[in-house]
C-alpha positions, 0 to 999 in steps of 0.5 A: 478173930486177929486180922494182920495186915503183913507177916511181922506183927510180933503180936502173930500167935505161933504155931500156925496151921494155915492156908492161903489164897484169895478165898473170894467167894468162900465157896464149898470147897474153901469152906472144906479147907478151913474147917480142916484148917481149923480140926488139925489146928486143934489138934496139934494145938496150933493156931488156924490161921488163914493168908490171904492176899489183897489186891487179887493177885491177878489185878496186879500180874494181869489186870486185863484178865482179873476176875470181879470180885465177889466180895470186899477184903472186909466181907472175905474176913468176916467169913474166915471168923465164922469158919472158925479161923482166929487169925488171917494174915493179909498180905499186900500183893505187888510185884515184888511180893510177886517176884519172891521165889517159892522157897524163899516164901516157905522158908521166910515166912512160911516157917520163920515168921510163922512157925507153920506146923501144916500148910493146908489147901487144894491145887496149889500154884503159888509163887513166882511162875506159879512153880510152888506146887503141892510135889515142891511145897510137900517136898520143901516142907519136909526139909523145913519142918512142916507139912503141906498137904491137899485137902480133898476135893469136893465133887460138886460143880460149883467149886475150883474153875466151875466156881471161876467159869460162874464169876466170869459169866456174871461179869459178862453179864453186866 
């Protein structure tokens, strides 16, 4: 697996299907994402591809709620490559990354930097305010020549904020 620390390595292989998010954990949920990231890469002969950010975003935004992290950036990488994923994108999480409106993000580096032909993931809440959910992203991607849709929830306890609920416990715990 390609591992790009920014999205303005030329060297980025295009099209993309893609997912983004912290992924820390890659519970079962995460898991179903990427190997849907990875089936319709194949199919549409993209590359499947996975952004995830560093530091977690909440570290920067609200440090005093930021949740333990129950795996390394390394460790996070080396599970995207087992599921099938050929290349992850890390991008550097500050404020300005932060401040960056939901549509500048689809269109700047969702399209034009990597030409997305799917944007794949489960409750969407990106950007600014947490205001690229997946009405605006499904909408915005249409406009822009992609689509972004939600892969399915699995109904099992241990995923979404079951997952969180189980990572703030251990921190408690300590």
């Amino acid at each position: 697996m390609k591992i790009f620390h920014g999205t303005e390595n030329a060297n980025i292989a295009r099209p993309t299907v893609l997912t983004l998010g912290v992924f820390d954990g890659l519970h079962l949920g995460h898991q179903r994402i990427m190997q849907t990231v990875v089936e319709r890469a194949k199919a549409v002969g993209a590359v499947p591809t996975a952004i995830t950010f560093d530091p977690h975003p909440r570290a920067v935004l609200h440090p005093e709620s930021a949740p333990p992290l129950l795996q390394t950036l390394d460790q996070r990488l080396a599970n995207f490559e087992v599921l099938g994923i050929e290349q992850a994108i890390v991008i550097p999480f500050d404020r300005e990354f932060a401040s960056l409106p939901a549509e500048e993000f689809m269109a700047d580096i969702i399209r034009d930097r990597l030409h997305a032909a799917k944007l794949l993931g489960q409750r969407f809440c990106v950007r600014q305010g947490r205001g690229g959910n997946i009405e605006l992203l499904r909408k915005m991607s249409g406009e822009l020549g992609f689509k972004a849709d939600e892969v399915g929830e699995l109904g099992f306890a241990a995923t979404g904020s079951a997952h969180r609920e189980f990572v703030n416990s251990l921190a408690r715990a300590e």
